[in-house]
C-alpha positions in Angstrom: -75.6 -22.8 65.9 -75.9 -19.7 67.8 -76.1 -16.7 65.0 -74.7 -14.1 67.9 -70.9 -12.9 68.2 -69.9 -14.1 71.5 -67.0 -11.3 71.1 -68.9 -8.2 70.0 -72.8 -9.5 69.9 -73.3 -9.2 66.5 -76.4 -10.8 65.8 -79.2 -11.4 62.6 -80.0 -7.9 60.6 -83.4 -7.5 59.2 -85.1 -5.8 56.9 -86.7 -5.6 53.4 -86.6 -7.4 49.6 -87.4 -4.2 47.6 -88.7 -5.9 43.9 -88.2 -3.3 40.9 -91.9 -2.8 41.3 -91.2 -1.8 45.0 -92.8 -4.5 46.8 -91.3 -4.9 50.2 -90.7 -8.9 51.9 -89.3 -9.2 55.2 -85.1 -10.6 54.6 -83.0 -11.5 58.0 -78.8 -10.9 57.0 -77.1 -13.6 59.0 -73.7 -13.1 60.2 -70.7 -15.0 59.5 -70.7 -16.6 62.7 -67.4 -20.0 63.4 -67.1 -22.2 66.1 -63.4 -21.9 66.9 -61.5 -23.2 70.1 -59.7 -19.9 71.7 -57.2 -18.6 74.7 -60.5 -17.2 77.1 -58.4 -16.0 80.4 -55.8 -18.5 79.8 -57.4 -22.1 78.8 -59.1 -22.8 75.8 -62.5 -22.5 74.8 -65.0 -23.5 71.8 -66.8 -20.0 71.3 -69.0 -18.6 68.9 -67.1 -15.9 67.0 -68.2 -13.6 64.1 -65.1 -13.6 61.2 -64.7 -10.2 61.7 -63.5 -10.3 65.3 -61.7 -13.4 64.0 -59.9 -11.1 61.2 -59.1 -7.9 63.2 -57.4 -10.1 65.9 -59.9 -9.4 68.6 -60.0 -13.7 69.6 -56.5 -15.4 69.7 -57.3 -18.6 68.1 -55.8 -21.8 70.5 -53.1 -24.5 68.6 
């Protein structure tokens, strides 16, 4: 599965394990990223959509 936002492009995050001893590993945050089937200009769609968008109400999940 895609791990973009089709909604608001929210895609991977990277960046650093820092160990106590402050060692540094690269780390990639994924996002919370559903397949849901939603209104997109009047018919329904499977798109790729972050939970956030799905929570505020920016998508408008089809029945």
């Amino acid at each position: 599965m895609a791990n973009i936002c089709e909604i608001c492009a929210k895609g991977e995050a990277s960046g650093f394990n820092v160990s106590h001893s402050n060692l540094k590993t690269k780390r990639t945050w994924k996002p919370n990223i559903q397949r849901v089937r939603a209104l997109v200009n009047g018919e329904v769609q499977r798109v790729n959509v972050c939970t956030r968008c799905l929570r505020s109400g920016k998508v408008q999940r089809a029945i």
